[in-house]
C-alpha positions in Angstrom: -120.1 47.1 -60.1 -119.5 50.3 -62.5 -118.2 51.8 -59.2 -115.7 49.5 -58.3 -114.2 48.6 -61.2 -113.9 53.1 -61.8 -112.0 52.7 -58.4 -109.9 49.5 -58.9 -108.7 51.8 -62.2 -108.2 54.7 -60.2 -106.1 53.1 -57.4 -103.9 51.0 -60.6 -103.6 54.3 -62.4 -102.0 55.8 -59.0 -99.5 53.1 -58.5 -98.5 53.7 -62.0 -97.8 57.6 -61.6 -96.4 57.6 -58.0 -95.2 53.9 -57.2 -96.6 50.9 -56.0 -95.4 50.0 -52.4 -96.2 46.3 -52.8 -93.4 44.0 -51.3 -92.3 41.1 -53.8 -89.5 39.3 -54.5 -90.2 35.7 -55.3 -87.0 34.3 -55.3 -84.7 32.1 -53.3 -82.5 33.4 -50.7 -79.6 30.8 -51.8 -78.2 32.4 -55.0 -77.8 29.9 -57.9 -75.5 27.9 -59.0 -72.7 29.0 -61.7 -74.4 28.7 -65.2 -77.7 28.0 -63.9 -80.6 30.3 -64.8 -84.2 30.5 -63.8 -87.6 32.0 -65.3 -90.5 32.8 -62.8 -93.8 34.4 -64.2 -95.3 36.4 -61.1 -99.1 37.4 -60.5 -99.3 40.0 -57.6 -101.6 42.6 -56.3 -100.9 45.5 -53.8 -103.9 46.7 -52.0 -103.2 50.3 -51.7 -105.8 52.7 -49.7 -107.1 54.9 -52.2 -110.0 57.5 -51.7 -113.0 56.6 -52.9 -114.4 60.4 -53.9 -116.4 60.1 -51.4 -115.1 61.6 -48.7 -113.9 57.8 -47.7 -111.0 55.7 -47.8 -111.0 51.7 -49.4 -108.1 49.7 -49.8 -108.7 48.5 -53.7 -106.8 45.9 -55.5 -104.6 46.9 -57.9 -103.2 44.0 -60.0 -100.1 43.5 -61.2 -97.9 40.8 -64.3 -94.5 40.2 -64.7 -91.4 38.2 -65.5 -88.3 38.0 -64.1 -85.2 36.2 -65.4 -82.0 35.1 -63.1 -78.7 33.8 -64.2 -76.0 32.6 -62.0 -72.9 34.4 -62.3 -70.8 32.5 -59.9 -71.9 30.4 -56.7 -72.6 34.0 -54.6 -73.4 36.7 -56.9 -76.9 36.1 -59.1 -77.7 38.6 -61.6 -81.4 39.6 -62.4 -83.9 41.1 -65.1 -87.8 41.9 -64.5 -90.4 42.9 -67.0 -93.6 44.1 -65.7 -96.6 46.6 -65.2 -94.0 48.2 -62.7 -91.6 48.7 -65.3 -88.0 47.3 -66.0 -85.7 46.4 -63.6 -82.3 45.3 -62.6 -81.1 42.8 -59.9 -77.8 41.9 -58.2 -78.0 39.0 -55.5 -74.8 38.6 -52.9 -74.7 35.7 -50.8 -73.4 36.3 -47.5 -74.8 32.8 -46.1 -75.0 30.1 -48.3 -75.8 26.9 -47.2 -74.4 23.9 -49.0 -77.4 22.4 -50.3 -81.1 23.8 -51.3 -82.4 21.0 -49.0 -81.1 21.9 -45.7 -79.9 24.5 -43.7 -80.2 28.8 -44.1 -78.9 30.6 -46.6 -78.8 34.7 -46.3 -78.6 37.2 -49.2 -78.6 40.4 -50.1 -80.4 41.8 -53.6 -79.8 45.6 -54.4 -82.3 46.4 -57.3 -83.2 49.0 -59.3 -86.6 49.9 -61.8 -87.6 52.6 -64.2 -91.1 52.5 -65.2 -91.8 54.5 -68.1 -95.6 53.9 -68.7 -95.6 56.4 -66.3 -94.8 59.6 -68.4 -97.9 58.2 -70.8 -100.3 59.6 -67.4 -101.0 63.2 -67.3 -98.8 65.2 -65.3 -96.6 62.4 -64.7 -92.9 61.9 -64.3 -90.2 59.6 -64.9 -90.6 57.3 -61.9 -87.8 55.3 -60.5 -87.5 53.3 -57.2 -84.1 51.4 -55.9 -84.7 48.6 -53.0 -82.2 47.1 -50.9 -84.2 44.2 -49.4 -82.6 41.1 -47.2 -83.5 37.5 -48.0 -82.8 35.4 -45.3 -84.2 31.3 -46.2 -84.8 28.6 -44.2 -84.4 25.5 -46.6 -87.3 22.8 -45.6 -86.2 19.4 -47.4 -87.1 18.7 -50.3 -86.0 21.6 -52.4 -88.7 23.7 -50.3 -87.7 27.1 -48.4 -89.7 29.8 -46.1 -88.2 32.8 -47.2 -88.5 36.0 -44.9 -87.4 39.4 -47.4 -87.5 42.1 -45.2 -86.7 45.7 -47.2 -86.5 49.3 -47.7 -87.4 51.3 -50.7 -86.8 55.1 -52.1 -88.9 56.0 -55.0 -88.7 59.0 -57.8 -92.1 59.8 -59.0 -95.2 62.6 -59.9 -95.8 63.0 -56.5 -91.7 63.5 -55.3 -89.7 61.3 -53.8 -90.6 58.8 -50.8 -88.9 55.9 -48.5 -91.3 53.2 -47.7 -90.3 49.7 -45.6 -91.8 46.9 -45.0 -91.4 43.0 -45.9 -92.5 39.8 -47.7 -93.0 36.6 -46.1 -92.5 33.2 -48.7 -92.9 29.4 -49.4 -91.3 28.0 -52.2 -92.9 24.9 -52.9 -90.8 22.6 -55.3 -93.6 20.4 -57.7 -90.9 19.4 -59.6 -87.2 19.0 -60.7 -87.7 22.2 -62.8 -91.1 24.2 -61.2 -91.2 25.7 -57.8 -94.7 27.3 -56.6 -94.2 30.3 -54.4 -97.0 31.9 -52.7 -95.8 35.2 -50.6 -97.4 38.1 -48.5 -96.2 41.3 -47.9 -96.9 44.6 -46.7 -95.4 47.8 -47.0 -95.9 51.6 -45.5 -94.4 54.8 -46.0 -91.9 55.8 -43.6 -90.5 59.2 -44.9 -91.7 62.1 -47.9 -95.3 62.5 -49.4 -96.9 59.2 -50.5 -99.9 59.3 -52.0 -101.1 56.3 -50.0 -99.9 57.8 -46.9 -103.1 58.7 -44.6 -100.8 59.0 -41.6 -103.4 62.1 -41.3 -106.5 60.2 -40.9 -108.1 58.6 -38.0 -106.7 54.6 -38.6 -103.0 53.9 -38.8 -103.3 51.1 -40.8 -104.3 53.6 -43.7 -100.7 53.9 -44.2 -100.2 50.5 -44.7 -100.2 48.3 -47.9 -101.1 44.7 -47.9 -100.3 42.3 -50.7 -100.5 38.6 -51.6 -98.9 37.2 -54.9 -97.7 34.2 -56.5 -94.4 33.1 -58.7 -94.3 30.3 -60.8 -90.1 29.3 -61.5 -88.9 27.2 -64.1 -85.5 26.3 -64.7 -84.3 26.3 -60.9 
């Protein structure tokens, strides 16, 4: 048990210093309406393939809490704040397909973002790190205020270790419970396509060491 937990540390120490490539987003492809504005409360963890000191390789959880806050700024452009263990960030959300009601049709959007984590400098040897994602939301709006949301992306990150690109994608339901509280369980997975990554084991004898899996869940009020 002592052993796992040292590693599950280890691999969450990492993620700090050199970025986590775990794919969220958590959010609607169909920007808000004017004046509306959202709160979502997200759970995640990226499962990173860290090496275990033992001459071996594990992919450990490594956990991860945040907020994020959303404001409609006009029907097509949505503007964004999160608040995590990944730092502080910055959204914008264009629509470039909106359809004209959350209960039918798709709806496509674009979210530039941007986040600077500084819990980072606090680990030794560490750097400022900074990532900025471009992902792609396209939804596919169910009834009933529910949407399958597929969030393909591509991400540079600034870190201890240089800089990498990674890409990947998360795949969504939004579940709406209520008039104001939508459920959203999401997978993702991410891998490194370009620089040195950490979690890159391109080297070793499995591809899918390169890859990172991760499962999370975002719990929206106010949509």
């Amino acid at each position: 048990m002592f052993r796992l937990l040292a590693l599950i540390a280890l691999s969450f120490s990492s993620l700090l210093t050199s970025g986590c490539l775990a794919a969220q987003s958590f959010t609607s492809a169909r920007t808000l309406e004017q004046g509306k504005t959202e709160v979502t409360v997200v759970a995640a963890a990226g499962f990173p393939n860290v090496e275990t000191g033992y001459g071996g390789y594990a992919h450990l959880p490594a956990p991860s809490l945040g907020a994020q806050v959303r404001h409609g700024a006009t029907e097509h452009l949505e503007l964004g704040v999160t608040l995590g263990q990944q730092g502080l960030g910055g959204q914008l959300k264009f629509a470039l397909l909106r359809s004209e009601s959350p209960q039918a049709g798709a709806s496509l959007s674009v979210a530039p973002a941007a986040i600077l984590n500084p819990m980072a400098l606090g680990q030794a040897g560490a750097r400022l790190l900074f990532s900025g994602e471009l992902p792609l939301l396209l939804g596919i709006h169910l009834g009933g205020g529910h949407e399958l949301t597929l969030a393909p992306l591509a991400r540079w990150t600034y870190g201890a270790g240089g800089s990498f690109v990674s890409a990947g994608g998360t795949l969504g339901v939004a579940l709406r419970l209520s008039d104001i509280f939508v459920l959203t369980p999401e997978v993702g997975v991410m891998v490194p396509v370009m620089g040195e990554h950490p979690f890159d084991y391109r080297h070793s004898e499995s591809v899918l060491g390169s890859v990172v899996p991760s499962f999370g869940l975002g719990m929206t009020w106010g949509r």
